[in-house]
C-alpha angles and dihedrals in degrees: 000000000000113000137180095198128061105283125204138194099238084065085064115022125050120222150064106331108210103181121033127186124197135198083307118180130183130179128202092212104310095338113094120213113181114041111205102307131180127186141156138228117195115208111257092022130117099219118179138194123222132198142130112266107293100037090118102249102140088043091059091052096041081050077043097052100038099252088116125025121236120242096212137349133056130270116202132206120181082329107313124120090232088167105147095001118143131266100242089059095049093051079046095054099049109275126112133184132207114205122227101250102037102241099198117170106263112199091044102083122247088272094053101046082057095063092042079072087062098052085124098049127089091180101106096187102039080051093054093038082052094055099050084056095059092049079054106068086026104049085164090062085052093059092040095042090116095044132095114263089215085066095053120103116258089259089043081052090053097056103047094050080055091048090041087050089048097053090070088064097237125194093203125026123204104216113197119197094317092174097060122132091351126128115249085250096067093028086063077043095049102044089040087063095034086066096044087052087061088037103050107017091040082231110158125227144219113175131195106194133166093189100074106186098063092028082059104037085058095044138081093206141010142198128197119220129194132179091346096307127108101238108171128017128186149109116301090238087063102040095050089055080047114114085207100059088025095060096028099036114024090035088243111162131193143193125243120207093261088053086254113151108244086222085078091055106083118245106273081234096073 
C-alpha cells in the first residue's frame, strides 16, 4: 500500500491499540530528524520499521522511550500521553528498550547485568523466577552467568540486552537493529526467539531493522521510513510481495520489457 499521507495501522487493523504515535517530530540540534510521523502498534503484534541507514529510526524509538524529547507531536501508551517523559517512567510503565548496539555493562556479569533489568522491581522471587526464564530461552547466558559481558561474543551481547530488557516484565519491547553485525546464523537465532518471545511471553513488539526480509518474515505489520517520514504501511505479508520494498530493500531486481532495471525507475512513494 503506497500512501502520501501518514498512514497508520488502525485504518487498516482492527483491535486494542496499545502504542500511538502522533505527527511527532525531534530534532539533534537543527537538524530534524523525525518529520511528523504516526504510526500504530496493536497489542500482541511484532511491528517493524524499516529504512536504509539514516531514516531516523532509532531516533523515533530513543523520542518513543524517553531517551530524546520530542519536539512536537504525542506519543501515546495504554492510553496515556507519555511524550518527553522520562525514561525511568516508561520502563515503569511497561515499556523497555533495547538499544542498537547492546550496551551491556561490560564489566557486571551476565548475571548481573540480568538484575540490572529489574532495577524497577521489588518482587525477589518473581525476579529470580524471571531470570530462570531467560536462561531459558538463552541456555548460553546460564553457562556464562559469572562471566563479564564484555567478554561475551557480539550475538552472546545481544542476547543478553534482549534477556536484561525482558527482566523488567515489559508489556511492550523496543527492539533496535538486533541483527547488526551478526552472522546469518545468530540473526535467524536471534529473530526465531524473538517470535516465541511474543508467542509464548504476549510481549509486544516494535522492531527497527535494516535487514527487511527477516524483519518482515518475523512481523505482522511494517512501516518504511525515509528521511524521517512514514512512507508505506501495511501488513508484512503485503510489503514483502511489494515491488517497492522488493526492488529498494531485499535487492530484488527485476527486468522491464525494454530490458530496462527497475532500480533506474524512481520508488512510486515519492
Amino acid at each position: 500500500m503506497n500512501v502520501n499521507a501518514q498512514p497508520t495501522a488502525q485504518a487498516v487493523v482492527e483491535g486494542k491499540t496499545i502504542l500511538s504515535i502522533k505527527n511527532l517530530e525531534s530534532y539533534y540540534g537543527p537538524i530534524m530528524a523525525i518529520r511528523g510521523a504516526s504510526l500504530d502498534v496493536r497489542e500482541g503484534q511484532i511491528v517493524t520499521v524499516l529504512g536504509a541507514n539514516g531514516a531516523g529510526k532509532t531516533t523515533l524509538l530513543k523520542t518513543i522511550s524517553g531517551v530524546m524529547d520530542p519536539e512536537k507531536g504525542q506519543i501515546f501508551y495504554a492510553g496515556q500521553n507519555i511524550a518527553g517523559a522520562n525514561p525511568d517512567k516508561v520502563v515503569r510503565l511497561g515499556m523497555v528498550h533495547v538499544p542498537e548496539g547492546r550496551e551491556v555493562f561490560p564489566l557486571l556479569t551476565v548475571e548481573e547485568n540480568l538484575k540490572m533489568g529489574a532495577f524497577t522491581r521489588s518482587d525477589a522471587d518473581g525476579v529470580a523466577r524471571d531470570e530462570e526464564m531467560v536462561y531459558g530461552y538463552f541456555p548460553i547466558l546460564a553457562e556464562r552467568r559469572k562471566q563479564a559481558a564484555g567478554t561475551l561474543s557480539g550475538g552472546q551481547q545481544q542476547m543478553l540486552a534482549i534477556g536484561r530488557g525482558l527482566m523488567a516484565k515489559p508489556k511492550i519491547m523496543l527492539l533496535d537493529e538486533p541483527s547488526l553485525g551478526l552472522s546469518p546464523i545468530l540473526v535467524k537465532e536471534i529473530f526465531q526467539i524473538v517470535r516465541r518471545l511474543n508467542k509464548e511471553q504476549g510481549v509486544t513488539i516494535m522492531l527497527v531493522e535494516q535487514n527487511a526480509k527477516v524483519a518482515l518474515e518475523v512481523a505482522d505489520y511494517g512501516y518504511v521510513m525515509e528521511l524521517g517520514r512514514i512512507v508505506m504501511a501495511d501488513t508484512a505479508d503485503r510489503l514483502l510481495a511489494s515491488k517497492d520494498v522488493q526492488e529498494f530493500y531485499l535487492g530484488v531486481v527485476e527486468e522491464t520489457q525494454r530490458g530496462q532495471k527497475r532500480w533506474k525507475q524512481k520508488k512510486t512513494w515519492r
